[in-house]
N, C-alpha and C positions, 0 to 999 in steps of 0.2 A: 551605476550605469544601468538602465533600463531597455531595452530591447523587448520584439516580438520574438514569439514562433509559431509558424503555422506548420500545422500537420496536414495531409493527404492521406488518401486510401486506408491501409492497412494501418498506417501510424497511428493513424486519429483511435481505433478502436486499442491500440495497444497503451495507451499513455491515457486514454478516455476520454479525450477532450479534443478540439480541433482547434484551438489555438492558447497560446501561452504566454501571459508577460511575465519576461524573466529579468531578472535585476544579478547582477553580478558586481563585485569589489572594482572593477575594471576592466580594460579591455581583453576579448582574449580572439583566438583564432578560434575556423571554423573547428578545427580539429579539437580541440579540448572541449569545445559546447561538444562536440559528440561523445567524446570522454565522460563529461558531466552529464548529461542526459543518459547513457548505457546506466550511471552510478543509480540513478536518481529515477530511473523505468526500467528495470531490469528486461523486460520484453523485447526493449530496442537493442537489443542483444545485436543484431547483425548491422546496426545502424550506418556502419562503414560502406555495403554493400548500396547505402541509398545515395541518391542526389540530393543535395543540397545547393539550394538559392538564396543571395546573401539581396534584396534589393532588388529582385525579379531577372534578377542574371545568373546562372549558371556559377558555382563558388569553388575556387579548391580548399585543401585545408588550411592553407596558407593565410586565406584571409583574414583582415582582423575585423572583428563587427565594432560596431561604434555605438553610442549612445542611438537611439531611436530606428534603427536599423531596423528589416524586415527578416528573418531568415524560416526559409519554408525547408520544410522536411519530407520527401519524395520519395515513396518509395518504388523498385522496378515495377515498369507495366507491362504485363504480358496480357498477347491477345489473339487473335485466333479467326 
């Protein structure tokens, strides 16, 4: 199964890239791409603390991505 990922802000410079086609055995939830992603970019260490969008919506861990899915990587925005 094939999927995106787009990265944001800080992501983009920790993983080096600002987007990512990812292929995985099958389906999985949001939570384990972040599992898998912490394994596989050691940097995305607090990767929990981000937002994530499965689809341009707002995602909990819960969801499952699907074949051709969007999922973006968000990190907090602080501003001033």
């Amino acid at each position: 199964m094939n999927f995106t990922i787009l990265f944001f802000g800080i992501t983009t410079d920790l993983v080096g890239r600002n987007s990512l086609s990812y292929t995985s055995e099958g389906k999985i939830t949001i939570k384990e791409l972040k599992n898998l992603l912490k394994t596989e970019y050691s940097d995305l260490k607090n990767i929990h603390e981000f937002a994530i969008a499965l689809n341009e919506e707002y995602a909990n861990d819960d969801l499952i991505i699907n074949e051709g899915d969007m999922v973006a990587i968000i990190p907090p925005v602080s501003g001033g």
